[in-house]
N, C-alpha and C positions, 0 to 999 in steps of 0.2 A: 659577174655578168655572164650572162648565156647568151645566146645569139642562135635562133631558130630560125626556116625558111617554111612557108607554105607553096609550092611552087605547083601548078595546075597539073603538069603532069605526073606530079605524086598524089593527086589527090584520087578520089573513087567515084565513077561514070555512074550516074544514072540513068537507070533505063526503064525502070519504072514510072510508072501514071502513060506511060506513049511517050517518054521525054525523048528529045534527041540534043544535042550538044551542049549537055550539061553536067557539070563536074563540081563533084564539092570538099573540101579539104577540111576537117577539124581540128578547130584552132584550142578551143578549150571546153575542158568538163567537170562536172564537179560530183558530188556524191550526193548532192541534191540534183531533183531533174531539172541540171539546166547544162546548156553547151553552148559555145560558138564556134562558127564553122563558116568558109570563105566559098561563095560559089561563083563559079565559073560559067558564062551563059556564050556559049561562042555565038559568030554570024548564023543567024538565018537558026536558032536554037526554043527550045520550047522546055520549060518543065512542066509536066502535064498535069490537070486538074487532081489536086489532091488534099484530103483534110490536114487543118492542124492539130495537131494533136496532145496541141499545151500552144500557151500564145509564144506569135513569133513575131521580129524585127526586123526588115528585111531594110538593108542602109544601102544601099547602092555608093556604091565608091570608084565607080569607075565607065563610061560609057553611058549606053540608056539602053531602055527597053518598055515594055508593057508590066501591067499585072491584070489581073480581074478575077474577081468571085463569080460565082457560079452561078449565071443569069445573067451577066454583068456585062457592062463593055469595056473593051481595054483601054488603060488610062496608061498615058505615058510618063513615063519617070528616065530620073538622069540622074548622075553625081548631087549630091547634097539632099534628094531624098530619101526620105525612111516611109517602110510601109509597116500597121502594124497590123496581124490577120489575131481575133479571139479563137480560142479552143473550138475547134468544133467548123469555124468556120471553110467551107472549098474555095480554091484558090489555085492559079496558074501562072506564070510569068514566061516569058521571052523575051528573044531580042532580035531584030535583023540584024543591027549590026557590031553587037560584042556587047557585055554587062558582067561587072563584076562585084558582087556584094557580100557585105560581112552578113552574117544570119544569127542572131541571138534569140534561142529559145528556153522558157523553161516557163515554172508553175508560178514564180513567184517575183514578176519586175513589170516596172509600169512604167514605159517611155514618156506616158504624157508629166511626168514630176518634173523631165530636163528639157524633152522637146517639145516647139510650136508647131501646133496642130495649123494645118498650108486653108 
């Protein structure tokens, strides 16, 4: 057994798209393009509109926040949602008051096989 820790302040700040209190932690990767990675959205925090660039999973595990595409209004989300954005699509999320989510990307998974579409 091995025993890992993701802890927010080992992770890497983002400061790109205009983001502000947003931190993200890579949890796992593979040799195909895919990775999972824990992000960090503190109080009053933004990660700024930006493409995907392979589809992504965004699970919320902890507190709430917003997301929206680009044109979009902000839809709020909490613990036990999952967002999924397609390749290509712009996208942004925050939070006022804290948000912490798992992030699975890559070229090749399709959340709708396990999860109910809300």
């Amino acid at each position: 057994m091995r025993i890992f820790t993701y802890y927010q302040q080992d992770g890497k700040v983002i400061d790109r798209f205009q983001s502000k209190g947003a931190v993200i932690h890579p949890l796992v990767k593979s040799d195909k393009p895919f990775q999972i990675g824990c992000m960090y959205l503190d109080k009053n925090s933004v990660l700024g509109m930006h493409e995907a660039m392979c589809p992504q999973l965004f699970i919320v595990t902890d507190g709430s926040g917003w997301v929206r595409i680009e044109g979009g209004e902000k839809i709020p989300v909490d613990k036990g949602t999952a967002v999924f954005w397609d390749t290509g699509e712009n996208h942004e999320s925050g939070s006022d008051t804290g948000m912490t989510a798992i992030i699975a990307e890559g070229e090749e998974f399709d959340p709708e096989r396990f999860l109910d579409l809300k």
